[in-house]
Each structure stands twice: as C-alpha cells, then as structure tokens.
N, C-alpha and C positions, 0 to 999 in steps of 0.2 A: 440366522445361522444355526443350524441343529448336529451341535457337537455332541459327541456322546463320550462320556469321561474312562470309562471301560475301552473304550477305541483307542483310546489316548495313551492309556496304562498301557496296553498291549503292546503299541508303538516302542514306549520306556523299556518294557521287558526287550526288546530288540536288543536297544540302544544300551540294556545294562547288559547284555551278555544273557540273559538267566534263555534258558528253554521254554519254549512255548510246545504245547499239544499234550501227552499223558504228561499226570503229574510225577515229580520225582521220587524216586525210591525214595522210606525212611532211611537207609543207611546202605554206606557200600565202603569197603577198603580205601584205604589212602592211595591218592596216586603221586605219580611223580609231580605233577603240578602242584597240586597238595601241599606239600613239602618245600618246594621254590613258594609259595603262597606264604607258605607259615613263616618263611623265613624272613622274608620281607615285613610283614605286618610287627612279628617281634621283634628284628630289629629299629621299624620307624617307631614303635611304642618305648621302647629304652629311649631313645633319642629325645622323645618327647616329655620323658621323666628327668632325662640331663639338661633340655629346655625350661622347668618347672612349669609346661604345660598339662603335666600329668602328676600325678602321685603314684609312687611305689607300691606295692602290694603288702610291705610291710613298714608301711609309714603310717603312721597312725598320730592323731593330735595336733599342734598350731603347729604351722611349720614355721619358722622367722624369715624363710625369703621369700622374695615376688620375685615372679619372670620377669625379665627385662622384654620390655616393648619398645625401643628406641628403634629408629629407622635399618641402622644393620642390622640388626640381629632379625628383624623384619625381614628385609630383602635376603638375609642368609636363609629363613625359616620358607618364603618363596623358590630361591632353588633348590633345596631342599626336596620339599612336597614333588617339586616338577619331576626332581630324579625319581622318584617313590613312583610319580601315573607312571612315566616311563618303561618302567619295570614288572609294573602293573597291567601293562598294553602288550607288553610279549608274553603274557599270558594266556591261552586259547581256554573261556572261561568252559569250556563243553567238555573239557579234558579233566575239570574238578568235579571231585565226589560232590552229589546231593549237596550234603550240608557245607561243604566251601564254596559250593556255586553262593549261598546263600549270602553266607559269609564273605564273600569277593563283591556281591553285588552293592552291599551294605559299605565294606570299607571302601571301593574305587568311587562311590560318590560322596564318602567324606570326604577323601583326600582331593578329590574333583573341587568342594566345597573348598577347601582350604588353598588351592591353587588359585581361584577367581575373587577369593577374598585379598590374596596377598598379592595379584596382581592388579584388581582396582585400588589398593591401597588402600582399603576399607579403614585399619588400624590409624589413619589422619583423622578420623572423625569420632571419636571414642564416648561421643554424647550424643544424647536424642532425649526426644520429650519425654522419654518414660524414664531411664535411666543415665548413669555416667559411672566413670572410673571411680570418681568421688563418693558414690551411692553405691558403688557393688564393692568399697573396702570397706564398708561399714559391717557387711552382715555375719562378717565373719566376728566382730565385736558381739553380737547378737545369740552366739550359742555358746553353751555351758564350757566351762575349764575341768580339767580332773588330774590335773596334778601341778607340782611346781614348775616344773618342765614348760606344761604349756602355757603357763605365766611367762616363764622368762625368754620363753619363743615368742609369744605374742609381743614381749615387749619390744625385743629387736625388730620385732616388724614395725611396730610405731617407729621404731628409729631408725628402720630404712623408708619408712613413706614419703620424705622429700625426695631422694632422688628418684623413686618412681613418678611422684608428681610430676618433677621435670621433664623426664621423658615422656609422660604424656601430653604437657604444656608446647615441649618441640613437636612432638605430631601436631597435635593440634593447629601451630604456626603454620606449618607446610600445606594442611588441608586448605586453611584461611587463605594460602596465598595462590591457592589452586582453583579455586570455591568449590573446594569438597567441602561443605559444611552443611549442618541442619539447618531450613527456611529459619530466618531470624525471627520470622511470626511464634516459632513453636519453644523457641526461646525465652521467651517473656517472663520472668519469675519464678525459674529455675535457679535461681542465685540462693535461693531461700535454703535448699538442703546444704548450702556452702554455709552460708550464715549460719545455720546452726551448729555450727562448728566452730568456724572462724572466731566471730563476735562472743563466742559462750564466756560467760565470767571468771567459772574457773575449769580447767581441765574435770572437775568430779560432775559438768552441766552438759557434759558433750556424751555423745556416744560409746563414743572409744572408752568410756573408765565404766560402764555395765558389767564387764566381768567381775571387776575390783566390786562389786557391791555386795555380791554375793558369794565369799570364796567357800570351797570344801573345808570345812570343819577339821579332815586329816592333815592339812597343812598348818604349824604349828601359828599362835601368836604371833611371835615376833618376824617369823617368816611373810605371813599374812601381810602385818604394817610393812615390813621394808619391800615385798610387792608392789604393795598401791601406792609408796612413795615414788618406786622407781617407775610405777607407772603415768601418773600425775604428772610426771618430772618430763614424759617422754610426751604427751599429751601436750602442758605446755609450752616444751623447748623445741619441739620437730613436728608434731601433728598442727596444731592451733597454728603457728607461722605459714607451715606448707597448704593448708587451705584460705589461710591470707591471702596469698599468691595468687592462685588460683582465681579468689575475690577478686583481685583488683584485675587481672589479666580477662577474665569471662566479661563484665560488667564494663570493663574501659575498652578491651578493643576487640574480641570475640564476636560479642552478639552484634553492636553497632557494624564489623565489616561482615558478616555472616551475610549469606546469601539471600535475595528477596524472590527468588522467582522458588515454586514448591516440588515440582515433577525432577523424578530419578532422569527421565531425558534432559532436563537440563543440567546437566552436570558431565564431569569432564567423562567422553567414552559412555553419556550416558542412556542410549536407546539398548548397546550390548551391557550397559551395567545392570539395567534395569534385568534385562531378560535373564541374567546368573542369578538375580536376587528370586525370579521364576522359579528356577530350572530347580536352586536348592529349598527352597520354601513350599513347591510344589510337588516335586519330585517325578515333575511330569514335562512332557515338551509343548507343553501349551503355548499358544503365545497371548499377548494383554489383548488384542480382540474377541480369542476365543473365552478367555477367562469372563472377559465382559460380557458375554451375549450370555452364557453360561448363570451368571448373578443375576440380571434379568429375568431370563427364565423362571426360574426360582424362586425368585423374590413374588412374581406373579402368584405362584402356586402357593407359598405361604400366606399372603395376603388372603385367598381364598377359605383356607380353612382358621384365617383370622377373625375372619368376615362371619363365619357360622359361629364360633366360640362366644363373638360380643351375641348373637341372638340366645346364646343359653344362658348371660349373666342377666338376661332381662332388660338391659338400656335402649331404651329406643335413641337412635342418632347413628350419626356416620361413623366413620372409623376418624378422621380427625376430633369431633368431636368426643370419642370415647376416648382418646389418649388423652385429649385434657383432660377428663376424668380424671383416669387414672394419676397424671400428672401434680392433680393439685388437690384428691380427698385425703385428708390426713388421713383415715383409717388404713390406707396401704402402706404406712412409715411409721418405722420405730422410734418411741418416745427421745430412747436414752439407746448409749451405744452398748450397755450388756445385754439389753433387749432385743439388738441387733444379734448379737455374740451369742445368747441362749436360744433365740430361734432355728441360728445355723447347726448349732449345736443337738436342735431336736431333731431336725432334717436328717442329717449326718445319723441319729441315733435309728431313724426309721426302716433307712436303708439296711443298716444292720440285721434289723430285724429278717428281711427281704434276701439278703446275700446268697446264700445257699442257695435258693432256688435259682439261680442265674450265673451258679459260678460256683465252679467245683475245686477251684484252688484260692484261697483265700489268703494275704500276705502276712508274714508276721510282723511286720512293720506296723504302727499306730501310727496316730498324727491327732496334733492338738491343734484347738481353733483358736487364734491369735490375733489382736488387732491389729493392721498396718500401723509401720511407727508415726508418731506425730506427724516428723520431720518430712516426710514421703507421700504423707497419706492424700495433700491436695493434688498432689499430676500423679497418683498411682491409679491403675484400675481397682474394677468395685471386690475382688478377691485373686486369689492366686494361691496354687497348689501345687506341692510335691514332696518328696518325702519326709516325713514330721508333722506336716504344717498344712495348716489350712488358714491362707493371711484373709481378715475379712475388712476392708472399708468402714471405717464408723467414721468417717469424716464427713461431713455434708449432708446430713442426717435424712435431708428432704430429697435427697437427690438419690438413694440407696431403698429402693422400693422391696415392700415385705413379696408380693405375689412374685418377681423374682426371684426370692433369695433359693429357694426350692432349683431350678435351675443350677443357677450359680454353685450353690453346691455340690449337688451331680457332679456339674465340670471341675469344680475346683478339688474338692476332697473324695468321695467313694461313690460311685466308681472311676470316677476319671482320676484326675495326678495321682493325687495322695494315695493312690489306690495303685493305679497301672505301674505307674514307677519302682516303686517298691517289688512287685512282680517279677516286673523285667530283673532289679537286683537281685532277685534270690533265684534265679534258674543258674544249674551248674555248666559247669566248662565250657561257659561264651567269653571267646575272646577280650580283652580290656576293650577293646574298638567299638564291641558291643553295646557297652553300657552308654555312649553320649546319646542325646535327645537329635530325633528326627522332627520338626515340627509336626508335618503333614499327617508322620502316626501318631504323633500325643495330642495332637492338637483336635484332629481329627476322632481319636477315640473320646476322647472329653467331650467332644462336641455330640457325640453318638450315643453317648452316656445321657444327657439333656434328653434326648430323646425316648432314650429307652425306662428314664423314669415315667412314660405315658403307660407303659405297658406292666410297670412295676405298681403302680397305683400309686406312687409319690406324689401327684397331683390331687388337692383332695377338693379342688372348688375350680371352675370356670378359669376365673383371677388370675389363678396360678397355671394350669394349662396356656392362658394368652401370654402371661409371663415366657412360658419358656418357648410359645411360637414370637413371641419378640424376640426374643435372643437368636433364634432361629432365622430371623428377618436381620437380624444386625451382622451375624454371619455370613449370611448369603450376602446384604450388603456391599458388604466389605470386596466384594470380588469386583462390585460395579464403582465402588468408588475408592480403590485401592487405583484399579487399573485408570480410570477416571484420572485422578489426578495426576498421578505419574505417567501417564502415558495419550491420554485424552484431551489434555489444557482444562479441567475443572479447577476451580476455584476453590479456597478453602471454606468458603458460605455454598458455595452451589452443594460442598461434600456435607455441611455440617446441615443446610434443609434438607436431604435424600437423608437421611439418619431421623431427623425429629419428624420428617411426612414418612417412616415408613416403619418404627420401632417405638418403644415406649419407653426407651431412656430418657433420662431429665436431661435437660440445657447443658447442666455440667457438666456429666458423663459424655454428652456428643461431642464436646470442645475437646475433653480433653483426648478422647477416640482418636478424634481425627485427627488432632496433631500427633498423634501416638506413629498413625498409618502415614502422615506427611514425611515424618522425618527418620520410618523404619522399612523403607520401599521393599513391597512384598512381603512380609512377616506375617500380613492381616489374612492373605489369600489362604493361606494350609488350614484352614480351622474347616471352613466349609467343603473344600477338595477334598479333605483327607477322614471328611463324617460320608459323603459319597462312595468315595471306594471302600469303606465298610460295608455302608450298608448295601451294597453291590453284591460284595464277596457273597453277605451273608441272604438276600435273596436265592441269590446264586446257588447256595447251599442246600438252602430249605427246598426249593424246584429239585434240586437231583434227587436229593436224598430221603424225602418225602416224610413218612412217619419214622424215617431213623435218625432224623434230625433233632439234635437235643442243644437247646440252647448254654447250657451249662459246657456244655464238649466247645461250640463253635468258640465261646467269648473266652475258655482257656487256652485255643488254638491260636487266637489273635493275640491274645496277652504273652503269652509264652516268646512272641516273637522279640519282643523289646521293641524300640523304635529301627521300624528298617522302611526302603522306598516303597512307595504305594505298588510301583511290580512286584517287588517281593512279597508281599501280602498278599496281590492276586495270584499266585505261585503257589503260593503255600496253602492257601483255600482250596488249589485243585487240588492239592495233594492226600489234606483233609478229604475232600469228595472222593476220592479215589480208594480211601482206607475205610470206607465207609460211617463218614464220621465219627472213630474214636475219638476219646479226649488225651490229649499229649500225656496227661501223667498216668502212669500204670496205678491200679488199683495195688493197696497192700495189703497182701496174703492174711 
C-alpha cells in the first residue's frame, strides 16, 4: 500500500476548515466571525476555570481543590463540549482572519477531542500501565512551596483526596462492569506505587510530606512545625486510609475482573473508539491499515541504514547478533545512577554549545535533570521531559544503555520537551487554548530533534548514531505494533519479539513499551507521524526556497506555533515559503 502522509495532511486541512493553495497573509483585520470566535473560546475557557479544569490567569500557587470527575459532572462536561462543536460548526472557517483560521483549527479539534473522549467514557478507566490518578497527585507533592498560603492549600488538598479517590473508585466500578478496563496482563504490579503509600510507616515515608522537608526559611519556626504537624496529621488520617482503599479495591477485585483480551476493538464501541484515539493522536484521517503499512515501510528503510552503521563500528555479524552485543557488553551501561544523571547532563550541556546555530529564539525557561522517583521508576519509561525537568531512569541500570542516552536526550530535554514547551509558553497573545499539548506536534518535534542531532554532530561514535536509529526503529515500530495489536489480533509476545528483532532496547524496556502502547490505544502512533510531517514541511521549504533557506528561521517558525494539528503546520510552512523564509521574530533595532 503506498500512502503518502503529505496526501493525508492535505486531506485533514480539508476536513479542518483551514485553506489550501497560497499561503495566508501574516495579518488582516478582525472579521465578524472573529468576534463570534472569540466569544465562544472565552466563554468555554471561564467555564473550564469554574470546572477546575483550568487555572485562572491570576492564580498562582497550590490550589486546595481538585475537579470533580464523578460521572455527572462527566456527562454535564459531555453536553457541554457538544454545545461549544455546535457553535463551532456555524462557523464558515474561510470567513476568519489568517491567524483565527489558525486558531479555530487548533481549538475545534481540541473540543473535537474532548467530545469523543466524554462520549466513549474514557474518564471509567483512569489507569494504564504508565500511569493512574493515584501517580499523577503525587507530582504535584514533588515541586517547591513559597509561602504559607501554599502550605495551608496543599494541606486541604490532602484533606480532600478521599473524596476524589472515591470518585475515581466509582468510575472505575462502572468501567469494570462494562469492561472498559486496561488488559489485566498490563496490570501486574502496579499495586506497588499504592504501596508506597498505603503501607508507608509513618506519613514523614510517603510522598506527600516532601514539601514538609524542606520549607522557606521566611516562614517563621513555630509556623513551620504547626505545618508539617497539620500535615503528617492529613497524611495519616485522609491520604494513607484513601490509598488503603484503593489497595484493597485494585488488588481484590479490579485487576482479577479487568479485562483479558488487549485490542481497543475489543471493547465496548470499540473498532470507532479505536479510530478517535487515531483521529486525536494523529491529527490525521488515517486509518490503522494505512498506519500499518506506513510502520512497515519505514521500519525497512531504517533497518537499511542500520545495516551500514554496524559496518563502521567494525563487528563482523548480523544485526541480531550485534544487538546482543549491544545488549549484554557492560561498557555501553552506567556503573552507578549519577553516572547515569552526569552523562545526560553532558549531552544536555553539548547542545548548548551548538544552539544558536539552529535556533534563533532561544527560551528562558531552564530545566534540571532529575531521577525518576523510586516509587515509579520500574513501569516508567527510560526519560521524560518538559518544562523544568528533564526525568532520567536510573532504575535497572542494565537495561538503560549509554550509546542511547544521546538520543534520549535530544527528545527529552533540548531541543525537544524541555526545550519546545517552554517556547510555545513564552509567545505573546495565544489564546489560553493555545497552551495544551498536541501529541502528534510535540511528540513529533522531539522525535525530529533525535534526528537532527545527526546534523548537529551530537553523535560522536558509530554506537551512538545506532543508538538513535534504534529509537528511530522503535518509533517507526510503534505504528506497526500499536496498530497490530489493537486492531490486527497480535498478541502481546508477537508485539514484544517485533521490538527486540527490530531495536536495541533491553527485555525490560520492550515489556514495559508494550504494555504502555496495550493499554494507551494510539498514544504510541503521533511520535513517528508527526517527526514525518516535519520533516516534509521542512524539505518542502529548503526545495522552494533554495539558498534563502536558513535553518535557524524554519525551526523558529515551527516552534513559534506551539502544539497545533499536523495541517496546521503544513499551512503555516507555506506561508513561511510564501514570505520568503523570514524568521517569525523581528530583529531588534
């Protein structure tokens, strides 16, 4: 099957309203639709700040409440959104200035997203092999306090965490009784981040009391102690109970009735659930055959210049053979985990060096490199990044290879997350709707980043080049055994040998992948689509535009956009070509 993912986008541009043929002016007057636009968008963003799905513009610090997630306030936040397309669909997108076409195209497929989410009921199933409700109130324990205030806010959230528990515990029931659930395979000893809570000895052993360890110095003594009393107390008497619960509910009748068969088609509505989990993860109208043939493809073409790489390390043998290699010489893995931590740390500093010449807006944002926590670090992937932070894996020490971590960086920290994110936050007067993650563009520039450290010379041996056409093979992957399993009848061995016959991850990392991609249908596919439609755009750019092509212009033109759908990107490329490659920010005088 010879798809062409540029066909594909163009299609999307249709489908999303935006214009196809010259590209659009940089600027033009408000129109009337304009105005019916804005009004809409600011009104459903208040709404969504009175939902506590948002934060205020002048909220700043711990806030003490969580949104409620119980099934009405669910099903209201469903009709809701429906009203918001509706309103959104009597709008004739050709009728909006340049930059709201942009802008419309970007918000009608969030609210798109949030419609197909609040219609499959996604919100019943609140766990998966990477994460849980129970693991994403942790991290907010995890960053610094700066006054009394957000002590005494943080505390009341400890002391509203049972009843959000239980709202989560009722979804959950209803998924169970539907078998909306994650494959019980991928469940297996995820109990463990409960455990370390639950069972901890005393509230000062758990998570939650890390702020208490270290407070500002400006809050007085005796203030200090009657903090971490009243927080210990709240730790105790309402956290440590309400993941009790949780214990004994996940582990007694959760995982045992959780579902056995692994594909998104099996599940209720599940051949059209699958294809929404597409539609927003891809941000294209692909379907799981085309996606598949697409992985295929690719993965062939990577293998090829695999295949040349092992001949310049010198190993005579095959490509299975050199992945044992790789696999089991100690000299590719870090003794100790600061070994781990100060390598990323070089990497990270290299690029530095290198910035400017590839990037003429550079973010004020930093980011430090961090170890995933204990508690997370066996089913978390091998890093993750975004604004601040750069989390690295030190857990499994054999299983977290050095000729990677070069890779891994790029994506995780500068220039992908830690990098792009930050960008997208500092461009002025984009809509709040603006700022959420698109996978397909961050996932996609990160992945493009990986590459484009070939060009930047981050690569300084063979090793590390294979390294990052591995990761390039596990991406591409992902398209053939995303689709595979959820859509194909593969099996979770037949996904987990096409990962260790076709990449250079350890045993560990393919386990834990695959249950990542089992129980997150389509999440995996945007990494590889959305490095494509880059490096499309930016082909595309360098052919028109010939020696006025300046790499430094293209990668601010892409960054400036924040996360929006893959047509919007091809939109905005021509628009670039059309201005004759300037770079979006004005020089200053």
């Amino acid at each position: 099957m010879d798809i062409k993912l540029g066909a594909v986008v163009t299609t999307a541009c249709v489908l999303l309203g935006l214009a196809m043929g010259p590209a659009m002016a940089p600027a033009a007057a408000a129109t009337q639709a304009d105005t019916r636009f804005k009004t809409i968008y600011t009104k459903e963003w208040k709404w969504r700040v009175s939902e506590k799905l948002a934060r205020a513009d002048d909220e700043r610090g711990v806030s003490p409440d969580i949104a409620r997630v119980d099934g009405p306030a669910q099903e209201a936040r469903r009709l809701y959104w429906e009203g918001i397309l509706k309103e959104l669909d009597a709008i004739r997108p050709a009728n909006l200035s340049p930059n709201e076409r942009i802008n419309f195209a970007v918000y009608r497929a969030q609210i798109a997203a949030f419609v197909e989410a609040q219609r499959f009921r996604e919100y019943e199933q609140p766990v998966n092999a990477d994460s849980a409700f129970w693991t994403d109130v942790t991290f907010g324990a995890r960053r610094p306090f700066k006054n009394v205030q957000d002590y005494r806010n943080y505390v009341r959230q400890l002391e509203n965490l049972p009843g959000y528990f239980d709202q989560e515990l009722a979804n959950m029931r209803a998924g169970l009784a539907r078998g909306f659930t994650p494959p019980r395979v991928t469940l297996a000893g995820r109990e463990s981040t409960i455990v370390s809570v639950a069972q901890a000895r005393s509230p000062q052993e758990t998570v939650f009391y890390t702020p208490f360890k270290d407070m500002p110095a400006t809050i007085p003594a005796a203030e200090r102690e009657a903090l971490r009393a009243a927080g210990a107390a709240a730790i105790r008497d309402k956290v440590q109970p309400a993941y009790g619960k949780v214990l004994d509910f996940f582990v007694g009748e959760y995982v045992p009735k959780a579902r056995t068969t692994l594909a998104a088609e099996s599940m209720p509505g599940g051949k059209a659930y699958y294809q929404s989990k597409i539609v927003e993860y891809t941000t294209t109208s692909l379907s799981a055959d085309q996606i598949h043939a697409i992985g295929l493809a690719e993965m062939a073409k990577i293998r090829a210049e695999m295949l040349e790489t092992i001949k310049k390390t010198g190993f005579e043998g095959d490509l299975p053979a050199f992945l044992q290699f790789l696999r089991t010489d100690p000299r590719f893995y870090a003794k100790t985990p600061e070994e781990l931590l100060m390598r990323a740390a070089w990497i990270a500093k290299k690029f530095d060096a290198k910035a400017d010449q590839y990037f003429g807006y550079l973010p004020r944002r930093r980011f430090a490199i961090l170890p995933v926590p204990d508690d997370q670090a066996p089913y978390y992937t091998a890093g993750r990044g975004g604004p601040g932070a750069y989390w690295v894996n030190t857990y499994n020490l054999p299983a977290r290879s050095l000729y990677s971590l070069p890779a891994l960086t790029l994506h995780e920290s500068a220039p992908g997350h830690a990098f792009q994110m930050p960008v997208a936050q500092e461009q002025k007067g984009v809509p709040h709707f603006r700022r959420a993650y698109i996978s397909a563009f961050g996932e996609g520039w990160a992945l493009y980043s990986e590459r484009l450290g070939t060009e930047m010379g981050m690569y300084e041996t063979p090793y590390e080049v294979f390294g990052m056409l591995s990761y390039q093979a596990w991406r591409a992957s992902r398209l053939v055994v995303d689709t595979g399993i959820h859509a194909k009848g593969w099996t979770r061995e037949q996904a987990q040998a096409y990962l260790m016959e076709n990449t250079a991850l350890a045993k560990h990392e393919v386990e834990t992948e695959v249950d990542r991609y089992i129980s997150w249908p389509g999440q995996a596919l945007s990494y590889y689509l959305g490095q494509m439609a880059i490096q499309e755009a930016r082909a595309r750019a360098e052919k028109a535009l010939g020696p006025k092509f300046d790499i430094r212009n293209f990668h601010d033109t892409v960054l400036q956009l924040g996360s929006v759908p893959l047509p919007v990107l091809q939109q905005r490329i021509d628009a670039f070509i059309a201005a004759g490659g300037k770079s979006p920010y004005p020089k200053e005088s």
